[in-house]
N, CA, C and O of each residue as an XYZ file, in Angstrom:
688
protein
N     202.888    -51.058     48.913
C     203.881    -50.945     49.949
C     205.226    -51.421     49.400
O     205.454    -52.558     48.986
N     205.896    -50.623     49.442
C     207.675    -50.917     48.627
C     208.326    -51.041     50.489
O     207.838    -50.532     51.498
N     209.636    -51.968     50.331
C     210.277    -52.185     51.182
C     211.682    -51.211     50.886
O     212.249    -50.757     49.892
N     211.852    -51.187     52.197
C     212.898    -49.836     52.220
C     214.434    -50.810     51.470
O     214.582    -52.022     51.312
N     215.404    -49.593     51.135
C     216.235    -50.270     50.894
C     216.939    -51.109     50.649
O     217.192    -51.719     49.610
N     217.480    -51.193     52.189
C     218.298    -51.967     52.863
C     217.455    -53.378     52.849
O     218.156    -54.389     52.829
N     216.115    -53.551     52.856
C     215.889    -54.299     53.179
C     215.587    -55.761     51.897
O     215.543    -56.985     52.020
N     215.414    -54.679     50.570
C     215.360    -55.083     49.212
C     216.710    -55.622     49.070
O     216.815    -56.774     48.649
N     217.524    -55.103     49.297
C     218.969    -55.056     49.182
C     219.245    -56.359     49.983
O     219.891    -57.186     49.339
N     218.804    -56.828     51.593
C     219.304    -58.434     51.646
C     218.444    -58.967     51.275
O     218.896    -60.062     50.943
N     217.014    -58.947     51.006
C     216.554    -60.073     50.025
C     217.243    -60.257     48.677
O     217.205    -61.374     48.161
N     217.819    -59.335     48.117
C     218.394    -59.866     47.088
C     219.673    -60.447     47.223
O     220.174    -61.118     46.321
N     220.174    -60.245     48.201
C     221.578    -61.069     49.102
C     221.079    -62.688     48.895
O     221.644    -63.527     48.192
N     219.784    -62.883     49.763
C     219.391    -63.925     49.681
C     219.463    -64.674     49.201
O     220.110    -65.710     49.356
N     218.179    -64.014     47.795
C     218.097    -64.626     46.406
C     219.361    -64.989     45.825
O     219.224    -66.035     45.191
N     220.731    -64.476     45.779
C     221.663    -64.924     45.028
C     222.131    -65.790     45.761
O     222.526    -66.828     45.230
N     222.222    -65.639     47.096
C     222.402    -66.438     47.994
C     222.381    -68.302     47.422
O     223.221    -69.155     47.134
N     220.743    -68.189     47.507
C     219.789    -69.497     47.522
C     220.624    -69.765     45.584
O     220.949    -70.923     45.321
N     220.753    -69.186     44.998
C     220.679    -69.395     43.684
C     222.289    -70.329     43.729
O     222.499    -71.459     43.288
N     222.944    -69.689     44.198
C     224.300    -70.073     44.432
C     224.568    -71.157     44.931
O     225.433    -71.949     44.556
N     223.610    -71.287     46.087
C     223.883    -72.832     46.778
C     223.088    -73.989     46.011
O     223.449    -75.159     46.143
N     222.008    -73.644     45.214
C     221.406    -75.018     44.248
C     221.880    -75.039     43.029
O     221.338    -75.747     42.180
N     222.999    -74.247     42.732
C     223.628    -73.868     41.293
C     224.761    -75.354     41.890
O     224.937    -76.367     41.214
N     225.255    -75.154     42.982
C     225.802    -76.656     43.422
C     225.472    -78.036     43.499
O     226.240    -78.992     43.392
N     224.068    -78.036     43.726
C     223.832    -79.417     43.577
C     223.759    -80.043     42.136
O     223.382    -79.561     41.067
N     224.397    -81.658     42.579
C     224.121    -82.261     41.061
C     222.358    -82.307     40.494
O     221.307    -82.661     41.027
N     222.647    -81.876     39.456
C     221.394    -82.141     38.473
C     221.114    -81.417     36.828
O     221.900    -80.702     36.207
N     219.996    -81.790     36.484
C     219.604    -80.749     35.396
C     218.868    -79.502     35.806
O     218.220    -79.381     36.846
N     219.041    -78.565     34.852
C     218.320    -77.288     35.474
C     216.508    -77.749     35.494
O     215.671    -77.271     36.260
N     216.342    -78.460     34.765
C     214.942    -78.824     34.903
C     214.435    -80.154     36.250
O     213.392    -80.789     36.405
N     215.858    -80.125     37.079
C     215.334    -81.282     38.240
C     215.674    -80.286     39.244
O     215.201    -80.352     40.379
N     216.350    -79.507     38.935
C     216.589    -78.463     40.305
C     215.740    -77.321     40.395
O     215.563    -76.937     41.551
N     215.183    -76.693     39.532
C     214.053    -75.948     39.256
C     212.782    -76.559     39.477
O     211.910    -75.745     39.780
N     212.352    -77.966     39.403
C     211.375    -78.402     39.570
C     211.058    -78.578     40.897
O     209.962    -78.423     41.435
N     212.624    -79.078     41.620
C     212.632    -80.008     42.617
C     212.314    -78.521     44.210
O     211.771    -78.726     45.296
N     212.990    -77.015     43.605
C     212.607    -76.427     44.350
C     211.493    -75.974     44.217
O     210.870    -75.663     45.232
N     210.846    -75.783     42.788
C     209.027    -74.987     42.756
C     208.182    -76.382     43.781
O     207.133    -76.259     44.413
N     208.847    -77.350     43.689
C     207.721    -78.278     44.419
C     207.558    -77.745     46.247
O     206.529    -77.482     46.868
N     209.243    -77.733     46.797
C     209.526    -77.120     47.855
C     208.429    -75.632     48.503
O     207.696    -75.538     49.488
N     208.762    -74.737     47.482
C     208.014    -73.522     47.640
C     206.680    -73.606     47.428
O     205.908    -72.741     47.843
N     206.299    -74.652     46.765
C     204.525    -74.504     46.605
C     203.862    -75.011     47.532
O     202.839    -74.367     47.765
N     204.113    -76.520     48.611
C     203.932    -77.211     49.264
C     203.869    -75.879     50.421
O     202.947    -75.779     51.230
N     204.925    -74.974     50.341
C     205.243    -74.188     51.968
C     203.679    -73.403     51.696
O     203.290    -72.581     52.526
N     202.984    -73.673     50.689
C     202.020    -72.710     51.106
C     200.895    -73.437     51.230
O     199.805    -72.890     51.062
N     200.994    -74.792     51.547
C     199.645    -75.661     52.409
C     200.082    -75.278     53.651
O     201.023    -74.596     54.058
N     198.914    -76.050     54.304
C     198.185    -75.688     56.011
C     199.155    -77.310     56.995
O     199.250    -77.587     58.190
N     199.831    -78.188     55.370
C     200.843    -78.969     55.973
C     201.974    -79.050     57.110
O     203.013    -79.672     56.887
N     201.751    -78.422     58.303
C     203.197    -77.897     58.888
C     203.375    -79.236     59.521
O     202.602    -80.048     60.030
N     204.902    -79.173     59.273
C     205.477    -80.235     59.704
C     205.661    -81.300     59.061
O     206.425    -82.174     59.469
N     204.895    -81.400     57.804
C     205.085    -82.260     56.865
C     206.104    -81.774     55.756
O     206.929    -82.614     55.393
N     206.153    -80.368     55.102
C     206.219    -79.936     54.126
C     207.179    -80.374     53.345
O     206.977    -80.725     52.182
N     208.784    -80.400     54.157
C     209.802    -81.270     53.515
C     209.032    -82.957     52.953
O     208.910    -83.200     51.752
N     208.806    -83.468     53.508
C     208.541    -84.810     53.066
C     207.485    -84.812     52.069
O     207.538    -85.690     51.208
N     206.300    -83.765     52.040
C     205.442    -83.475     51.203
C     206.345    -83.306     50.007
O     206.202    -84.027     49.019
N     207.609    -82.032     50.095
C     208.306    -81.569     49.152
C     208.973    -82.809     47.816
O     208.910    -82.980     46.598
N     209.601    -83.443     49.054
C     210.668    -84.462     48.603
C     209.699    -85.682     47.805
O     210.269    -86.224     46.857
N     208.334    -86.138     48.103
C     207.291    -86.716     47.613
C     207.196    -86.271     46.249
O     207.704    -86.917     45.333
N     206.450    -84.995     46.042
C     206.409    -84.948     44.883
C     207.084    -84.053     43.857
O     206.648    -83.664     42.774
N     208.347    -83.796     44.498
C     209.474    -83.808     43.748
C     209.894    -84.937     43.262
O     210.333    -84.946     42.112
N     209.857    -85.942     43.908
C     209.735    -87.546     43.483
C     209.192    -87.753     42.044
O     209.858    -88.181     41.101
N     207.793    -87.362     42.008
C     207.378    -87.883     41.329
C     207.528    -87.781     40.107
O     207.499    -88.682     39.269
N     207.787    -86.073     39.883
C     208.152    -85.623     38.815
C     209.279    -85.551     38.085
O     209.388    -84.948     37.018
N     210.473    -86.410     38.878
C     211.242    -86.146     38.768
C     212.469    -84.936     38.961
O     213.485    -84.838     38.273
N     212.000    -83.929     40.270
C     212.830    -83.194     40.465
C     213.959    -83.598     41.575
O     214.081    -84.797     41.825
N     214.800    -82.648     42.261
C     215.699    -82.874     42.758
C     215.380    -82.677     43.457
O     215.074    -81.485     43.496
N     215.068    -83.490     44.772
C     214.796    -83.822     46.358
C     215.536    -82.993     47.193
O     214.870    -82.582     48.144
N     216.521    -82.664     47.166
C     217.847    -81.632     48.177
C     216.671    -80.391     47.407
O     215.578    -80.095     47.889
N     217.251    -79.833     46.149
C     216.073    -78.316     45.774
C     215.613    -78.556     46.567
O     216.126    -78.209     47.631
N     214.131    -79.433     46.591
C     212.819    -79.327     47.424
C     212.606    -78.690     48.641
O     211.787    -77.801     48.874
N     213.885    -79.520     49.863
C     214.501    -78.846     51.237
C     214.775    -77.425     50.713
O     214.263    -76.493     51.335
N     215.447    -77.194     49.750
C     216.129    -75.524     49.419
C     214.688    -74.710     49.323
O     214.647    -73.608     49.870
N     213.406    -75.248     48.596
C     211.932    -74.604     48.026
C     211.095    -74.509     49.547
O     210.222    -73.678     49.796
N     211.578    -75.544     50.462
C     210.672    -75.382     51.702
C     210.909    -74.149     52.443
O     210.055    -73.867     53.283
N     211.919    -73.340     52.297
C     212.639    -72.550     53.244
C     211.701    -71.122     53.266
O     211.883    -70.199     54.060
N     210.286    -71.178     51.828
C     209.845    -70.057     51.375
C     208.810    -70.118     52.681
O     208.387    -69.058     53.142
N     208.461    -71.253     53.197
C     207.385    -71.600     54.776
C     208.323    -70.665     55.833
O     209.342    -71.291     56.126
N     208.296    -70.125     56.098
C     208.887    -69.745     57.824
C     208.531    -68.836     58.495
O     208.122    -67.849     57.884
N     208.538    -68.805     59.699
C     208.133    -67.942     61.022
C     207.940    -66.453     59.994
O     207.052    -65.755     60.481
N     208.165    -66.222     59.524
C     207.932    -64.727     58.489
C     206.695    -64.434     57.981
O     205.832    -63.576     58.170
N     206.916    -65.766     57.011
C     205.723    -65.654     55.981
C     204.515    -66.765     56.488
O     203.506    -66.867     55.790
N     204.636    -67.457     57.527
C     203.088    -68.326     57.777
C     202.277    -66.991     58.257
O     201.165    -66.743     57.790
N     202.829    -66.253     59.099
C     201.481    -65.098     59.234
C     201.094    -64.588     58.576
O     200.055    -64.071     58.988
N     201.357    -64.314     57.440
C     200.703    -63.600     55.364
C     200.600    -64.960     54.959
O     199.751    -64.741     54.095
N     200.824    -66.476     54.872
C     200.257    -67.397     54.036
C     199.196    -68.117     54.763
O     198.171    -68.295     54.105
N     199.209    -68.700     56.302
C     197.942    -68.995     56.838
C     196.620    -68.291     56.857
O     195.690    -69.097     56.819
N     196.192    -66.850     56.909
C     195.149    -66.055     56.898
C     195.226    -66.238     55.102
O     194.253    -66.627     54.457
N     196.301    -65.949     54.597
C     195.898    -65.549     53.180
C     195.340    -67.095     52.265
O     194.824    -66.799     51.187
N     195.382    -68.681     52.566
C     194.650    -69.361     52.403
C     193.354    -69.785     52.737
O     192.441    -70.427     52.219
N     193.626    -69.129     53.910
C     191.895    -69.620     55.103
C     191.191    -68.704     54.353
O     190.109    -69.205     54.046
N     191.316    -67.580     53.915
C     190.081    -66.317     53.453
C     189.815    -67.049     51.588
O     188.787    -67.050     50.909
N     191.430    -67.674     51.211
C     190.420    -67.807     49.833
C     189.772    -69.125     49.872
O     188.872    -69.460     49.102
N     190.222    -69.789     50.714
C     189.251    -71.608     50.483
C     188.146    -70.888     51.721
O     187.216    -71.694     51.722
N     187.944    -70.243     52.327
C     186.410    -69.564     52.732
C     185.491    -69.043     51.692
O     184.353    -69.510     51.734
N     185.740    -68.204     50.800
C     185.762    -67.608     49.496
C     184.648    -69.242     48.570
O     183.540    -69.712     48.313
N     186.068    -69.381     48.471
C     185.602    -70.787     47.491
C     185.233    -71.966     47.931
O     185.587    -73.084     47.556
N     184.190    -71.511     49.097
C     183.655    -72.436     50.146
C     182.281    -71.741     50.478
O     181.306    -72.169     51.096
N     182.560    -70.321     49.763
C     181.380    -69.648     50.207
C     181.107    -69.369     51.653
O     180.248    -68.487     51.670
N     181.345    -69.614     52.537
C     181.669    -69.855     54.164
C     181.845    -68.483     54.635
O     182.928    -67.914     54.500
N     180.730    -67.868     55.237
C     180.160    -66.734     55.645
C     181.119    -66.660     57.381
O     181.054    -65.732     58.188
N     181.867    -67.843     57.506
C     182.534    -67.535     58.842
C     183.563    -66.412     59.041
O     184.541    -66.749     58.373
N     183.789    -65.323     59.598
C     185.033    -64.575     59.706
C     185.583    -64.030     60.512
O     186.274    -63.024     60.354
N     185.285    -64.823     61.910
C     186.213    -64.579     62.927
C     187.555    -65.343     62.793
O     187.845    -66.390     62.215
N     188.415    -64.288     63.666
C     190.152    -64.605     64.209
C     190.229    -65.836     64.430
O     189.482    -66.508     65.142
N     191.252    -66.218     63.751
C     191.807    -67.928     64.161
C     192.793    -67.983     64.921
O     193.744    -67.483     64.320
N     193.154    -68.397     66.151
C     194.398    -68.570     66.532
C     195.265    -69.763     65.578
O     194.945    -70.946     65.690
N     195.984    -69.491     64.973
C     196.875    -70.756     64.401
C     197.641    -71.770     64.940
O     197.714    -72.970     64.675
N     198.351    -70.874     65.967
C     199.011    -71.550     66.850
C     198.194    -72.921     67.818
O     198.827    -73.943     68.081
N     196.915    -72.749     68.208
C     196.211    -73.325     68.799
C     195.400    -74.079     67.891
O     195.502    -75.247     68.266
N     194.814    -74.034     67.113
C     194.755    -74.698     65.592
C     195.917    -75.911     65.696
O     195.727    -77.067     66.074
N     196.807    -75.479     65.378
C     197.681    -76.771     64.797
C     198.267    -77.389     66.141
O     198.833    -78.462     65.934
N     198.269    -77.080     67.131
C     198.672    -77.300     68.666
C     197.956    -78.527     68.780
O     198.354    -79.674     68.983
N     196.708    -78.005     68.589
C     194.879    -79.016     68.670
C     195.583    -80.392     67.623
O     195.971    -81.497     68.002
N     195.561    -79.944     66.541
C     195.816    -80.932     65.313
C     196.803    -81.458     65.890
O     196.276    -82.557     66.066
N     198.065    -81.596     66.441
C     199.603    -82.491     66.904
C     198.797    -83.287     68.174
O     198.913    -84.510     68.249
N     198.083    -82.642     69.041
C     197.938    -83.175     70.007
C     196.552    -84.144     69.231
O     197.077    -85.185     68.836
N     195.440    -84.158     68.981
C     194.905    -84.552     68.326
C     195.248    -86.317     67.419
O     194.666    -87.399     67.492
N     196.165    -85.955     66.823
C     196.984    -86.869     66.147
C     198.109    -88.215     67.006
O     198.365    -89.375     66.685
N     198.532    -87.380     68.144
C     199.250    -87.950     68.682
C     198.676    -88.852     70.031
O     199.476    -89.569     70.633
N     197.259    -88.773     70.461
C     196.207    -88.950     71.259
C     195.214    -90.119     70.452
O     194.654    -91.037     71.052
N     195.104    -89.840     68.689
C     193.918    -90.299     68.245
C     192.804    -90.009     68.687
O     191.980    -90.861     69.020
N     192.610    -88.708     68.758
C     191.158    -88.417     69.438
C     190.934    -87.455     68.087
O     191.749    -86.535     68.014
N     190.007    -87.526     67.070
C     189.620    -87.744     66.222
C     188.036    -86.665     66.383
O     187.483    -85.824     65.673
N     187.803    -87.232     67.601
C     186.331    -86.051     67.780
C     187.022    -84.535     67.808
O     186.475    -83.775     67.009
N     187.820    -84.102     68.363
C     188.648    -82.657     68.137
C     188.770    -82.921     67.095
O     187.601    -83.307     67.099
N     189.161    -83.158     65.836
C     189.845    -82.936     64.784
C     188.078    -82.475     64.504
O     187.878    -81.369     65.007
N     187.097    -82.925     63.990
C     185.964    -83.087     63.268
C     185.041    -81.646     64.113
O     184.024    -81.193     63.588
N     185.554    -81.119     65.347
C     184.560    -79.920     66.035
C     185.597    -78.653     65.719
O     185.164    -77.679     65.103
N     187.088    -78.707     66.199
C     187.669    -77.459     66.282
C     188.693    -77.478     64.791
O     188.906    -76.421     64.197
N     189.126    -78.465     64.425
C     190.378    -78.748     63.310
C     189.749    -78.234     61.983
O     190.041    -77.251     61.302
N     188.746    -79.245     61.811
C     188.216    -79.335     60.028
C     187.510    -78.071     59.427
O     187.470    -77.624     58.280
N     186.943    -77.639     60.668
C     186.234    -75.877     60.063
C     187.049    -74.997     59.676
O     186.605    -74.002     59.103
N     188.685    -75.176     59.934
C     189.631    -74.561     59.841
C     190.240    -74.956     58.501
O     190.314    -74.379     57.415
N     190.755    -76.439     59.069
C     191.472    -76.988     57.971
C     191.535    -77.155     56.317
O     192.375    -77.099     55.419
N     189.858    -77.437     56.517
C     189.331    -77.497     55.005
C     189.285    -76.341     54.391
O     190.082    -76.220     53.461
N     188.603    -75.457     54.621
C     189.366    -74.120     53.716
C     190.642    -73.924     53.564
O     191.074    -73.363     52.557
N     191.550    -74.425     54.694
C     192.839    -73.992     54.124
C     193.451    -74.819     53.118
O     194.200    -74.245     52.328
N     193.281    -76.015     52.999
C     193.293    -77.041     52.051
C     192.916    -76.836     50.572
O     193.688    -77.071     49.643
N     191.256    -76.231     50.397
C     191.073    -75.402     49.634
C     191.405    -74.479     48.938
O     191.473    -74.566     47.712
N     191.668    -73.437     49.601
C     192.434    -72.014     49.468
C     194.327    -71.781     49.138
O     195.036    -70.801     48.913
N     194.570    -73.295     49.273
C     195.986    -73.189     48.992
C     196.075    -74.091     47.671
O     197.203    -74.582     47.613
N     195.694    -74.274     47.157
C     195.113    -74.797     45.445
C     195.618    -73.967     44.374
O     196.384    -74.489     43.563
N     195.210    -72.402     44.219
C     195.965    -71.678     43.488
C     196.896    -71.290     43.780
O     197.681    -70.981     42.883
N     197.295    -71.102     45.227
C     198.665    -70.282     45.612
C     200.013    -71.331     45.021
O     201.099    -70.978     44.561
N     199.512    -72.602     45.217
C     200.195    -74.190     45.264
C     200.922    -73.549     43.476
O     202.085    -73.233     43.225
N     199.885    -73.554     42.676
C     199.826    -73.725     41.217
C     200.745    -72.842     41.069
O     201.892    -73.184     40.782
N     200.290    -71.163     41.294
C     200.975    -69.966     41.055
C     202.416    -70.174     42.087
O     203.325    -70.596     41.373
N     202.592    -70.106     42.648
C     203.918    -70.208     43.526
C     204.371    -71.365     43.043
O     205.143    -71.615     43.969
N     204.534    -72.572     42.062
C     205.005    -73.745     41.801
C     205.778    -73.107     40.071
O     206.880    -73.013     39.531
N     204.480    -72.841     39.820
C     205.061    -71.954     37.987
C     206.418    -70.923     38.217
O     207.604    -70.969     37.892
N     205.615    -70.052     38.905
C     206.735    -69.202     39.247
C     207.913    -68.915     39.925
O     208.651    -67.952     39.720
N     208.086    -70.024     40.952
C     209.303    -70.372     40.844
C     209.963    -71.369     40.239
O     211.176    -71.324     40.443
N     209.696    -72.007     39.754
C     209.783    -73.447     38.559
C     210.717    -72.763     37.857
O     211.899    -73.107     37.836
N     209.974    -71.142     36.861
C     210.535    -70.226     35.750
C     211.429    -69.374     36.289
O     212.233    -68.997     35.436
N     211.609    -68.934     37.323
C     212.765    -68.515     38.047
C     214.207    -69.517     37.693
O     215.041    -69.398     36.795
N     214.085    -70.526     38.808
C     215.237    -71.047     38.683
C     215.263    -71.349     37.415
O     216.101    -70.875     36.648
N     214.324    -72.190     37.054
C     215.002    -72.722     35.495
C     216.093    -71.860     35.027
O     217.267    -72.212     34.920
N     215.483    -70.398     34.684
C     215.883    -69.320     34.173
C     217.819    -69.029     34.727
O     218.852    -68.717     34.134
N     217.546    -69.263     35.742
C     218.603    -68.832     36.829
C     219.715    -70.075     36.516
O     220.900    -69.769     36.389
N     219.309    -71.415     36.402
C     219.882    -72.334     36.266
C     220.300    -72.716     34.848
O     221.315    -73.309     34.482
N     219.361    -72.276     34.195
C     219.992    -72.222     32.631
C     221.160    -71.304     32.462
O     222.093    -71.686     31.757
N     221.198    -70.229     32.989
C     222.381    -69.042     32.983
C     223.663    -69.600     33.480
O     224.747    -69.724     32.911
N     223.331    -69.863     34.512
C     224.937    -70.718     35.594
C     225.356    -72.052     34.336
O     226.492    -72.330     33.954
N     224.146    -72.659     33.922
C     225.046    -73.745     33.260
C     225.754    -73.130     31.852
O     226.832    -73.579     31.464
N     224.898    -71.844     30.981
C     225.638    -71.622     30.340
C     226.771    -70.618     30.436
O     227.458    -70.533     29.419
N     227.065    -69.923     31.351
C     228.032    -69.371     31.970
C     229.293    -70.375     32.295
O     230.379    -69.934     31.919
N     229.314    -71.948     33.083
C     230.123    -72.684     33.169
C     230.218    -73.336     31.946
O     231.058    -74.235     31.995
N     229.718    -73.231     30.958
C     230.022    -74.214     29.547
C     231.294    -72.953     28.992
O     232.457    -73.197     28.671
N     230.856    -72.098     29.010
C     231.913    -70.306     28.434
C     233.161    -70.808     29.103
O     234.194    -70.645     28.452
N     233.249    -71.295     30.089
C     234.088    -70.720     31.119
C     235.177    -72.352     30.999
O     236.285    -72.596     31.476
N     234.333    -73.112     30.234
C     235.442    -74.630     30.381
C     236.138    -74.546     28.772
O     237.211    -75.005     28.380
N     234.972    -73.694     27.948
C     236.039    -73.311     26.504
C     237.154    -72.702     26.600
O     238.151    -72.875     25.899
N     236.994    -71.878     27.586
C     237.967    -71.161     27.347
C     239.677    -71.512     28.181
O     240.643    -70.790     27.935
């Protein structure tokens, strides 16, 4: 399935977009590249609501750039949780072996989990939450890895260019 045009055409608005605004923040291309693959990999756990702080965590650790991270979370949104929630639950089912395959409501899923959390009622989490949860936990393991590399090598890439483009540009 190819996307029409117009529509290739503002994602790539986007993309230069996003490239442009972390080409601003202070750092090295290897803390701003890191700091957003951490952002974008995190958006594809079953974490909602955490993900920035997840982001900014272990962007921490590695030393990337914490602001990226917020810039890497932005890949989570109302768009793409309906292609990344089903598309983790089926592979940590997979690699769970878990013969279950009825419809999940998500919305009611994580509704359960806030209210759950915010109640301490703990018996919901363990009947309706965890049959859910744990595969998705699972199943977002490689996406985490692959979506972390690959945008990691993006920006780097992207960020190595801008810095040597502004080194040209102060010789002269």
């Amino acid at each position: 399935m190819t996307l029409p045009k117009t529509q290739r055409n503002a994602l790539r608005r986007y993309a230069r977009y996003m490239l442009l605004k972390l080409d601003k923040i202070n750092g090295t291309p290897y803390a701003i590249a890191a700091g957003f693959a951490c952002g974008a990999a995190i958006s594809f756990t079953p974490f909602v609501g955490f993900h920035m702080l997840l982001a900014a965590l272990t962007a921490l650790i590695i030393r990337g750039n914490i602001l990226a991270s917020a810039f890497g979370t932005v890949m989570g949104n109302p768009w793409t949780f309906p292609i990344i929630w089903p598309t983790i639950l089926f592979t940590g089912r997979l690699f769970l072996s878990d013969t279950h395959t009825g419809k999940v409501d998500f919305i009611t899923v994580f509704k359960k989990l806030g209210d759950a959390l915010i109640h301490f009622d703990f018996s919901v989490i363990a009947t309706d939450i965890w049959p859910v949860l744990l595969p998705m936990m699972i199943g977002c393991i490689p996406y985490y890895i692959i979506v972390w590399a690959l945008s990691y090598y993006l920006v780097k890439q992207a960020m190595d260019k801008f810095k040597l483009r502004k080194e040209r540009l102060r010789r002269v």
